[in-house]
C-alpha positions as CSV (number, residue, x, y, z in Angstrom):
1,X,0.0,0.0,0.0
2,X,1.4,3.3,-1.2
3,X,1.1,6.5,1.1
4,X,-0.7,9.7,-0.3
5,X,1.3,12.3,-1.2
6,X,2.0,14.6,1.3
7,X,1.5,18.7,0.7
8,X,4.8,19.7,0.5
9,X,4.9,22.2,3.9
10,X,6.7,25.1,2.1
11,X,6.1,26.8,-1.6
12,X,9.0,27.5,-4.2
13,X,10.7,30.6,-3.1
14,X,9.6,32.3,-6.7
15,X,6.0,31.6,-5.4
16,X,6.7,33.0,-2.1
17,X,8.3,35.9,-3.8
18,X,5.5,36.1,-6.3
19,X,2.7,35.7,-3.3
20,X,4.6,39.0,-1.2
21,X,4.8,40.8,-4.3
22,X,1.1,40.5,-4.9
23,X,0.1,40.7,-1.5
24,X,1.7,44.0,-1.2
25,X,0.6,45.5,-4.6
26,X,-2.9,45.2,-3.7
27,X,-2.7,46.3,-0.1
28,X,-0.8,49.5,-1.9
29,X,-3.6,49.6,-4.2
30,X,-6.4,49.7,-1.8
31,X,-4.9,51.0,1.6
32,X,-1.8,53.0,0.5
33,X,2.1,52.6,0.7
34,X,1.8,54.3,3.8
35,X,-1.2,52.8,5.4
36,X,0.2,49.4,4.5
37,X,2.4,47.5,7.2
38,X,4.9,44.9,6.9
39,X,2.3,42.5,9.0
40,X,-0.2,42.9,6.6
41,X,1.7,42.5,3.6
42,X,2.8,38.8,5.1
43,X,-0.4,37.8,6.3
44,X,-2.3,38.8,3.0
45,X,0.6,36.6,1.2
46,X,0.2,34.0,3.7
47,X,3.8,33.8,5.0
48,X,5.8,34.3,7.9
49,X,7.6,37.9,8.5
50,X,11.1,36.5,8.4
51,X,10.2,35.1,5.1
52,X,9.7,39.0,3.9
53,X,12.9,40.1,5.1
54,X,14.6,37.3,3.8
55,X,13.6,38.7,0.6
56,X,13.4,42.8,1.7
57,X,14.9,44.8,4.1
58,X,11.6,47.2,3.8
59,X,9.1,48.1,2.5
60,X,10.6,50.5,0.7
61,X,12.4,47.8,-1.3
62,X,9.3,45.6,-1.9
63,X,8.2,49.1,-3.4
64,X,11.2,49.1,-5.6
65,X,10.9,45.3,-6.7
66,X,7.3,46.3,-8.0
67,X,8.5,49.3,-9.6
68,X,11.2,46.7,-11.4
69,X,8.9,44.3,-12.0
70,X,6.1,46.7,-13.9
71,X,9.0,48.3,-15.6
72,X,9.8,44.9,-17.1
73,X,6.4,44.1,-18.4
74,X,6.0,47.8,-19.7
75,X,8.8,48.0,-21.3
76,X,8.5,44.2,-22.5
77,X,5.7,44.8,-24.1
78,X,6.5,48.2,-26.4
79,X,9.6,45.8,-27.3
80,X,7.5,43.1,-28.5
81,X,5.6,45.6,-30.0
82,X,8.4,47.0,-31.9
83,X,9.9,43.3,-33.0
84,X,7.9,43.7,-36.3
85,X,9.2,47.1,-37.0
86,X,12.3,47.9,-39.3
87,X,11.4,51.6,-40.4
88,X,12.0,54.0,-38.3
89,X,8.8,55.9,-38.5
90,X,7.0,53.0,-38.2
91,X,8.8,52.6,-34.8
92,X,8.2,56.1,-33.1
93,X,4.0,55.7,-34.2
94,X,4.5,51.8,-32.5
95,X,6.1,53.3,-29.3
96,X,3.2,56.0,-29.1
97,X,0.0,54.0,-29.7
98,X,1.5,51.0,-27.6
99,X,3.0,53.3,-24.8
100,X,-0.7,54.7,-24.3
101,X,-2.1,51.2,-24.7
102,X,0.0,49.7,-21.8
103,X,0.0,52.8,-19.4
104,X,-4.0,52.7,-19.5
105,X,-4.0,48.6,-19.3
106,X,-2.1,48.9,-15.7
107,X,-3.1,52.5,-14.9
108,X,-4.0,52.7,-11.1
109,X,-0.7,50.3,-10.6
110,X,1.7,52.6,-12.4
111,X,0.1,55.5,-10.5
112,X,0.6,53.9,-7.1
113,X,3.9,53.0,-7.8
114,X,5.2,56.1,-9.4
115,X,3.6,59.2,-7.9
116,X,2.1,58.2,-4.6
117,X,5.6,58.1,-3.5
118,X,8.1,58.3,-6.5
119,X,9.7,61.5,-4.8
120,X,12.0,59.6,-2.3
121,X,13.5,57.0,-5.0
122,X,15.7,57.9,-8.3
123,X,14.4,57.5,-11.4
124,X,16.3,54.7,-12.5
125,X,12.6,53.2,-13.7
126,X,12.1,56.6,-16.0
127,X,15.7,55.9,-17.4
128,X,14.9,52.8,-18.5
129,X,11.8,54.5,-20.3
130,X,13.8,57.0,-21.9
131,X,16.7,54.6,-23.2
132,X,14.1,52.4,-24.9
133,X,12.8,55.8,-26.8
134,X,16.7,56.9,-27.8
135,X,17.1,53.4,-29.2
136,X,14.3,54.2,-31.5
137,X,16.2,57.3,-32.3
138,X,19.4,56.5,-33.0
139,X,17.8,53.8,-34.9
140,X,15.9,56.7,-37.1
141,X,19.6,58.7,-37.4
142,X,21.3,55.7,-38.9
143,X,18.3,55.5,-41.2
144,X,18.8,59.0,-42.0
145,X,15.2,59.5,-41.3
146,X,16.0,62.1,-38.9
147,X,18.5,64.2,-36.9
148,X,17.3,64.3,-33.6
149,X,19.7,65.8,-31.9
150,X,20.7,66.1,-28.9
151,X,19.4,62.9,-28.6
152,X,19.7,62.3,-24.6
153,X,17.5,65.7,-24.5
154,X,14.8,64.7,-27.9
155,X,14.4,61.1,-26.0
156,X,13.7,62.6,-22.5
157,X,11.2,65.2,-24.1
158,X,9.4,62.4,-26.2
159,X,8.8,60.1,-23.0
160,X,8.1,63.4,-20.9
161,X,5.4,63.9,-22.9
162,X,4.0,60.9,-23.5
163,X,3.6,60.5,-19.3
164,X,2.4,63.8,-18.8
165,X,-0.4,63.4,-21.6
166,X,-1.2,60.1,-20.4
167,X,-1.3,61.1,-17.1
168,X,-4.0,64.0,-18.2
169,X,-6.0,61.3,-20.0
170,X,-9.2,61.3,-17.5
171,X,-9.6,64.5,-17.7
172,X,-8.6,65.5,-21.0
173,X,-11.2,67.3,-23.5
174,X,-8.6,67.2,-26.3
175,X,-8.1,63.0,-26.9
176,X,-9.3,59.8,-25.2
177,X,-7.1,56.4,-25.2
178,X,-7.8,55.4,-28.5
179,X,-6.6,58.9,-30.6
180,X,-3.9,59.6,-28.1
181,X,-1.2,56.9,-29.8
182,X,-1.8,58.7,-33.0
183,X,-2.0,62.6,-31.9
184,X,1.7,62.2,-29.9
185,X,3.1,60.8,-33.1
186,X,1.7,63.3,-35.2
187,X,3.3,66.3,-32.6
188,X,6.8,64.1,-31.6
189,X,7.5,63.3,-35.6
190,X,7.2,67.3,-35.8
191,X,10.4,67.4,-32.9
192,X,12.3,64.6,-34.6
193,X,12.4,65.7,-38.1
């Protein structure tokens, strides 16, 4: 006679990890970085507290591994986006519509994440933005589709201005999530050429 298998007693520390990180991005969500204590965060994950600071000294940096982790599926998916994309054009109107598209998809996350609190970190996150946009300039130069120069400054101002209009988007009289993409290309291919 064979014993059942037994539940093993502890998950795979990627679950674990992936159970703390969810745990805490809702509490953020619906209480508030502030209002949100270590206690809850483990509780709501289902985990002991040393098992959160075995992974974070903080909460701060369980703030920063969200803020990693939505930076990787943002920018992951403008890049797949982009994959199809060999003109340069083509590339910039991409990074608009699917820029909007992905803010709006994760909205109240990116906005708990990046302006609840995003005075006390760097911006290492916006960098990351802004690199992605001067790869689809530099890409555009060699094409000699456009100057674009200084390009640190032309990338900066292309993703300032995609955030700041997405970020107006609710209350915005001008353009709604579906002409947005389109009006920032229109206006950014005007800065780039």
């Amino acid at each position: 006679m064979t014993e059942p298998m037994k539940k093993p007693r502890t998950k795979p520390a990627k679950e674990r990890l992936d159970d703390l990180m969810n745990a805490a991005e809702h509490l953020f969500l619906t209480k508030g970085f502030l209002e949100t204590t270590v206690s809850e965060i483990v509780s709501q994950a289902d985990v002991a507290k040393g098992t959160f600071y075995h992974y974070f000294k903080s909460k701060d940096e369980i703030l920063e591994a969200l803020r990693e982790r939505y930076m990787t599926w943002y920018l992951g998916k403008i890049d797949d986006a982009l994959k199809e994309k060999v003109d340069s054009q083509a590339m910039l109107s991409q990074w608009c519509e699917s820029s909007v598209q992905y803010y709006v998809e994760k909205r109240r996350i990116h906005d708990m994440l990046f302006h609840e609190s995003f005075h006390t970190c760097s911006n290492v996150h916006e960098q990351r933005a802004i690199s992605q946009v001067k790869k689809i300039l530099l890409h555009g130069k060699a094409q000699g589709v456009w100057s674009a120069e200084p390009i640190g400054l032309v990338s900066s101002m292309l993703y300032h201005s995609m955030h700041a209009a997405v970020d107006e988007l609710a209350s915005s009289l001008e353009y709604d999530e579906n002409t947005l993409g389109a009006i920032l290309y229109q206006k950014l291919l005007g800065l780039v050429q």
